[in-house]
Structure formats: structure tokens, C-alpha cells
C-alpha positions as CSV (number, residue, x, y, z in Angstrom):
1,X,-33.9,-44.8,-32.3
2,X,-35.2,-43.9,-29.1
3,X,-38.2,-41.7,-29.2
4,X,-39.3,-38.8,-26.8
5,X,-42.7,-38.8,-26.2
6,X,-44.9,-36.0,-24.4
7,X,-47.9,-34.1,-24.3
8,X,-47.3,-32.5,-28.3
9,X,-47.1,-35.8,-30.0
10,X,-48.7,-38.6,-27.7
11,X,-51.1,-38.4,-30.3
12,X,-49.6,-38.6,-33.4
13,X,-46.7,-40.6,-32.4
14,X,-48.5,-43.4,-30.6
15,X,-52.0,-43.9,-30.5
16,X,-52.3,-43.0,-34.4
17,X,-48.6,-45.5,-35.1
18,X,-48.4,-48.0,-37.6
19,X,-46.3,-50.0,-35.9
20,X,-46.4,-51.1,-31.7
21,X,-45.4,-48.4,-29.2
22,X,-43.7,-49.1,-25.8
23,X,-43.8,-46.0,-23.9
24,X,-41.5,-45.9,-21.2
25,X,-43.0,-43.3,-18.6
26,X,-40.5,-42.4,-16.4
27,X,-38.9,-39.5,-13.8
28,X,-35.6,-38.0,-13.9
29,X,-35.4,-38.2,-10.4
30,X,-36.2,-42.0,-10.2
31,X,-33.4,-44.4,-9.4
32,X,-35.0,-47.3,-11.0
33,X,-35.9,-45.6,-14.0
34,X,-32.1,-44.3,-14.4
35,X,-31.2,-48.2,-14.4
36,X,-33.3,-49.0,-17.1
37,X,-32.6,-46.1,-19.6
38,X,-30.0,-47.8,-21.1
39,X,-32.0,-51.1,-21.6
40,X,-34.7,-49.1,-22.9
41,X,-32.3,-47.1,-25.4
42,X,-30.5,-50.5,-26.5
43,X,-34.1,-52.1,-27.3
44,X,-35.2,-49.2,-29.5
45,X,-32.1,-49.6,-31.7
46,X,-32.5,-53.1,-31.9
47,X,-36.3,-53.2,-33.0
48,X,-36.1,-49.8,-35.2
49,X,-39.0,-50.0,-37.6
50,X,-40.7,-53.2,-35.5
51,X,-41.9,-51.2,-32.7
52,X,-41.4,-47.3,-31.8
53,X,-39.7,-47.3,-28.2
54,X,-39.2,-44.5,-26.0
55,X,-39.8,-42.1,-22.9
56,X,-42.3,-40.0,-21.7
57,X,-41.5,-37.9,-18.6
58,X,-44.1,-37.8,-16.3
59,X,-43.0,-34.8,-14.3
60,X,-43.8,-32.5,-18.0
61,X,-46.8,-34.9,-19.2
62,X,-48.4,-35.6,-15.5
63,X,-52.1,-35.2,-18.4
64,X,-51.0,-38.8,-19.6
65,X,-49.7,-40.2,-16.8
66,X,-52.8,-39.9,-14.9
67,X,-55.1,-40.7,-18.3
68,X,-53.2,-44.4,-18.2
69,X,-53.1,-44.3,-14.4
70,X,-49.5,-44.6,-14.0
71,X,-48.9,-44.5,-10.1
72,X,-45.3,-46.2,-10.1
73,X,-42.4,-45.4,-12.1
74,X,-41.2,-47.1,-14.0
75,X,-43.9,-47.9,-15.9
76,X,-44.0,-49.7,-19.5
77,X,-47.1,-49.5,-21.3
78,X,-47.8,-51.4,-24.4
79,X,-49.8,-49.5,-27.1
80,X,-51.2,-51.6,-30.6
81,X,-53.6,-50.1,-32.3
82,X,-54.0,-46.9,-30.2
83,X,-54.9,-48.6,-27.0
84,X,-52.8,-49.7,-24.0
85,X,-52.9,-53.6,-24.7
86,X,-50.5,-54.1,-21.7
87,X,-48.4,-52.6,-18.8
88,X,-45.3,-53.7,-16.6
89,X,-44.2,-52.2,-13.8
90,X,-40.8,-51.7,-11.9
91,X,-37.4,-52.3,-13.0
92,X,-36.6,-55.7,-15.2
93,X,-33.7,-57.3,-16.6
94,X,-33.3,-56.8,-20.6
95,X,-34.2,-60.5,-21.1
96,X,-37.7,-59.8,-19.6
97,X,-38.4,-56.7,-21.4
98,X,-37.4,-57.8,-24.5
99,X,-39.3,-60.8,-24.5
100,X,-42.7,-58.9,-23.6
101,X,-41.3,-56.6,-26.9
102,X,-41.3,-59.8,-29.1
103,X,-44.3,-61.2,-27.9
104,X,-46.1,-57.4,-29.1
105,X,-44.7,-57.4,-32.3
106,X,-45.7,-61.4,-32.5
């Protein structure tokens, strides 16, 4: 399941999770975001219950872009514990995003 992260339950939904988080900040508007969404959607089915994985617009949450210091989109940022443990940036092929997922969840 593919989470939707923003401004209401950044909070509660990733820095206070039980589990990993891989927050995918992204725009609507961004062609290299678009080409990921569906990698991004495919990984959070497959590693349901290992690690939470979704979005987080940055046009509606611009408060937690800037707090993490997201200047390109897209952005993937790693969260364990309730801090950022890791970030990628740009577009990446499934293979590479997935293995930086197992590595998280170890």
C-alpha cells in the first residue's frame, strides 16, 4: 500500500513509525517524478508491513520539503527511527531503489 504523506501526518506516520519509511517527495508537474510513480507504487506493495512507502507532494507540504532540504525532485529520503538516515536523488531504475529499500530494512 502506497501511503500519502503531508503536512497532517508527517508526524505520526513517519517520524513516530515502527517500521522504516521511504518518503517519496515529489511534484505533480515533474516529469521525472511521473516516471517513477509507478516504481514507487509497485515497491510499497511488495514490502507492505517491512517498510511504509509513499509520496509527499511538495507543492502542499513546501514546511517539510524545506525542513529536509529537498531542492531536487525527485527526492527519496530514508527515515528509521524518526530521522532521515539517507537520501537519493533523481530518477533510478527499480533495481536500484529496491536494493537501497532492502539494505533499510537489513
Amino acid at each position: 500500500m502506497e501511503y500519502v504523506f503531508d503536512s497532517s501526518n508527517f508526524e505520526a506516520e513517519v517520524l513516530n513509525s515502527d517500521v522504516p519509511v521511504l518518503v517519496d517527495f515529489y511534484a505533480d508537474w515533474c516529469g521525472p517524478c511521473k516516471m517513477m510513480a509507478p516504481i514507487v507504487h509497485q515497491l510499497a506493495d511488495a514490502y507492505a508491513g517491512q517498510m511504509k512507502i509513499g509520496k509527499l507532494n511538495v507543492d502542499n507540504c513546501l514546511d517539510i520539503a524545506q525542513k529536509y532540504r529537498v531542492m531536487s525532485i525527485p527526492t527519496f529520503i530514508f527515515f528509521k527511527n524518526g530521522q532521515a538516515v539517507e537520501t537519493a536523488v533523481g530518477g533510478m531504475s527499480k533495481a536500484e531503489l529496491e536494493n537501497k529499500i532492502k539494505n533499510m530494512i537489513g
